[in-house]
C-alpha positions as CSV (number, residue, x, y, z in Angstrom):
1,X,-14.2,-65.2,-24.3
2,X,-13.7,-62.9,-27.2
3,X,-12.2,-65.4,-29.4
4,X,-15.4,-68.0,-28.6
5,X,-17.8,-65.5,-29.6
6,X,-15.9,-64.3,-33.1
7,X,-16.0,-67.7,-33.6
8,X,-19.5,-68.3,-33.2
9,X,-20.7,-65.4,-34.8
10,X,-18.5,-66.0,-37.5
11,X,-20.6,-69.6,-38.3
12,X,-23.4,-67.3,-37.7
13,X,-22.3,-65.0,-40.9
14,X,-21.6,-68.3,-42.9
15,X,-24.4,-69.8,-42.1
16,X,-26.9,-67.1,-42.8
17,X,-24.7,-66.5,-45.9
18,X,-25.0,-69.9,-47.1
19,X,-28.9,-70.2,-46.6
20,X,-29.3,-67.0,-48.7
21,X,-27.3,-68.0,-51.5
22,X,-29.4,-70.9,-51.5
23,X,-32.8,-69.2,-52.7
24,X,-32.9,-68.3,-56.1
25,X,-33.4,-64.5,-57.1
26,X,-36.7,-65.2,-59.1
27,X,-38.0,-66.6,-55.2
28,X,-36.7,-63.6,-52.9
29,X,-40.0,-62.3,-52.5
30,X,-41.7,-66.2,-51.5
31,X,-43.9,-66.0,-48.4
32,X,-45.1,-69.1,-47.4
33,X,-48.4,-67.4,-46.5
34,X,-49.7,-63.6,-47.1
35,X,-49.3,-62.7,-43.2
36,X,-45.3,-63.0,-43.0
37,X,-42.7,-61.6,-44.4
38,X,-41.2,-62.7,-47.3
39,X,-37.6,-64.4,-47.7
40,X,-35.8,-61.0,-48.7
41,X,-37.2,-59.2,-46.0
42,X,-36.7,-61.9,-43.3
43,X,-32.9,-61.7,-44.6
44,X,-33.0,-58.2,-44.5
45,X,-34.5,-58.1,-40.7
46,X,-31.7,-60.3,-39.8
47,X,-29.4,-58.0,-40.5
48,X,-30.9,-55.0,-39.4
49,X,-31.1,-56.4,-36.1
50,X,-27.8,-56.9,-36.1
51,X,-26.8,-53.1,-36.8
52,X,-29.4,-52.4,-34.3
53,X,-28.1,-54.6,-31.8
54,X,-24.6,-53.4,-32.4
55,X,-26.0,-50.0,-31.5
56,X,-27.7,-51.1,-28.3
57,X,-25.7,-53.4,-26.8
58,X,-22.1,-53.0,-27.8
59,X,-21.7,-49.5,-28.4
60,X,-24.3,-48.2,-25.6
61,X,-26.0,-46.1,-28.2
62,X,-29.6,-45.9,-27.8
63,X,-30.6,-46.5,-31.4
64,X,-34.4,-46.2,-32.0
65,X,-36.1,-49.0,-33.8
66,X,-36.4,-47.5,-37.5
67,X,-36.4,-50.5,-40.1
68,X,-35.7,-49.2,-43.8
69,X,-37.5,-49.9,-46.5
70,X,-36.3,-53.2,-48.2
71,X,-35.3,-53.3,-51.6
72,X,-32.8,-54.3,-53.5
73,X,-31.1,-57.5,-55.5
74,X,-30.1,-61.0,-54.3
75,X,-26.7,-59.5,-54.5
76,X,-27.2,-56.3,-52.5
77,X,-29.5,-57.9,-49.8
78,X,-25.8,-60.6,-48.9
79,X,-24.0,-57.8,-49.0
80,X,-26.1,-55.8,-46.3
81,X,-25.7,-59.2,-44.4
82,X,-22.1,-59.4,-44.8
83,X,-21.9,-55.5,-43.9
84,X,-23.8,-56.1,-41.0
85,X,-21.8,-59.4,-39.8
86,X,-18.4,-57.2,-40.9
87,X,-19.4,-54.2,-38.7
88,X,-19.9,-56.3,-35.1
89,X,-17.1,-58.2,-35.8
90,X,-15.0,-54.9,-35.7
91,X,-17.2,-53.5,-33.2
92,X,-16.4,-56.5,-31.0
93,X,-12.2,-56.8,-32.1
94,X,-12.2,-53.2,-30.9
95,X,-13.1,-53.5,-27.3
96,X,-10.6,-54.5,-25.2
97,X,-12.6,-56.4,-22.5
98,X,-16.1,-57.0,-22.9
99,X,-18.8,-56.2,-20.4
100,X,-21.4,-58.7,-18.9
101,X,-24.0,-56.6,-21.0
102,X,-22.0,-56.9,-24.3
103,X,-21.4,-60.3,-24.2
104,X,-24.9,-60.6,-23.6
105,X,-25.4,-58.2,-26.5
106,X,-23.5,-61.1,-28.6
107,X,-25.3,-63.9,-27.6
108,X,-28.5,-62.1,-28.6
109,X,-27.4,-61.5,-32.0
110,X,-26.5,-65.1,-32.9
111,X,-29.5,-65.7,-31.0
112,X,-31.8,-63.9,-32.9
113,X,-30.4,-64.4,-36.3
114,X,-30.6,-68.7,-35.3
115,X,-34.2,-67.5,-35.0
116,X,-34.7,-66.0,-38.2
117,X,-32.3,-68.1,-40.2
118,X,-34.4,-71.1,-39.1
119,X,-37.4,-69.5,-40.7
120,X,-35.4,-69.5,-44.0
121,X,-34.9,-72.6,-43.9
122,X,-38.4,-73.2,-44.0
123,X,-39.3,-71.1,-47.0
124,X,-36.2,-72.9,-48.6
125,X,-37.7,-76.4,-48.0
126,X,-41.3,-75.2,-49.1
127,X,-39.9,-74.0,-52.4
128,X,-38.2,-77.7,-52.4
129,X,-34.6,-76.2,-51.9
130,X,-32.5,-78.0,-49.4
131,X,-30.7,-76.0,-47.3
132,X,-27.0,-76.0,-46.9
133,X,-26.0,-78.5,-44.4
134,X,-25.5,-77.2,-41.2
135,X,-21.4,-77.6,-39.8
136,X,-21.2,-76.9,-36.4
137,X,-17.5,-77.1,-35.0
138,X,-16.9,-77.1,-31.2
């Protein structure tokens, strides 16, 4: 079970990597309309979430819900991503058998960052950006 869900959060990471790569820097802050957020932040939520998750659901912490501010480059806002996808991934290598609850805890972080990532592609494709293609292995 352990090994299925590295995997999948793994195309998770590569995924979500891929599709922010794919914005330019110069369109970071696009929002399709004024009421949502815009593509850095949506990227940045996603990987709070996944810290946040971590917290909750893996490591039984009961982490209160305190987004930071978002700032930062292109650059920096991957590599909170990839921080974010580095940490569970060692959170989730160090347990030696999962619990009901933390495998549920998994499923709702690829979950939610399907969610998000989706959105993503949508501001890609209004800016006339195709999104990366998609590769899912079974």
């Amino acid at each position: 079970m352990k090994t299925t869900l590295l995997e999948n959060l793994e195309k998770s990471r590569n995924y979500t990597i891929q599709t922010a790569q794919s914005m330019p820097e110069n369109k970071f802050d696009f929002k399709p309309v004024d009421e949502v957020w815009s593509f850095k932040e949506l990227i940045h939520h996603i990987a709070y979430c996944i810290q946040w998750m971590e917290d909750n659901f893996l490591k039984n912490k009961e982490a209160d819900w305190a987004p930071p501010s978002v700032k930062g480059s292109k650059s920096e806002i991957i590599d909170y991503i990839n921080k974010a996808y580095a940490d569970v991934t060692s959170t989730i290598k160090g347990v030696e058998k999962l619990t009901d609850a933390q495998i549920n805890g998994v499923y709702a972080i690829i979950d939610h960052s399907t969610h998000h990532r989706g959105q993503a592609v949508t501001y890609l494709r209004c800016n006339h950006i195709d999104p990366p293609e998609y590769v899912f292995l079974a």
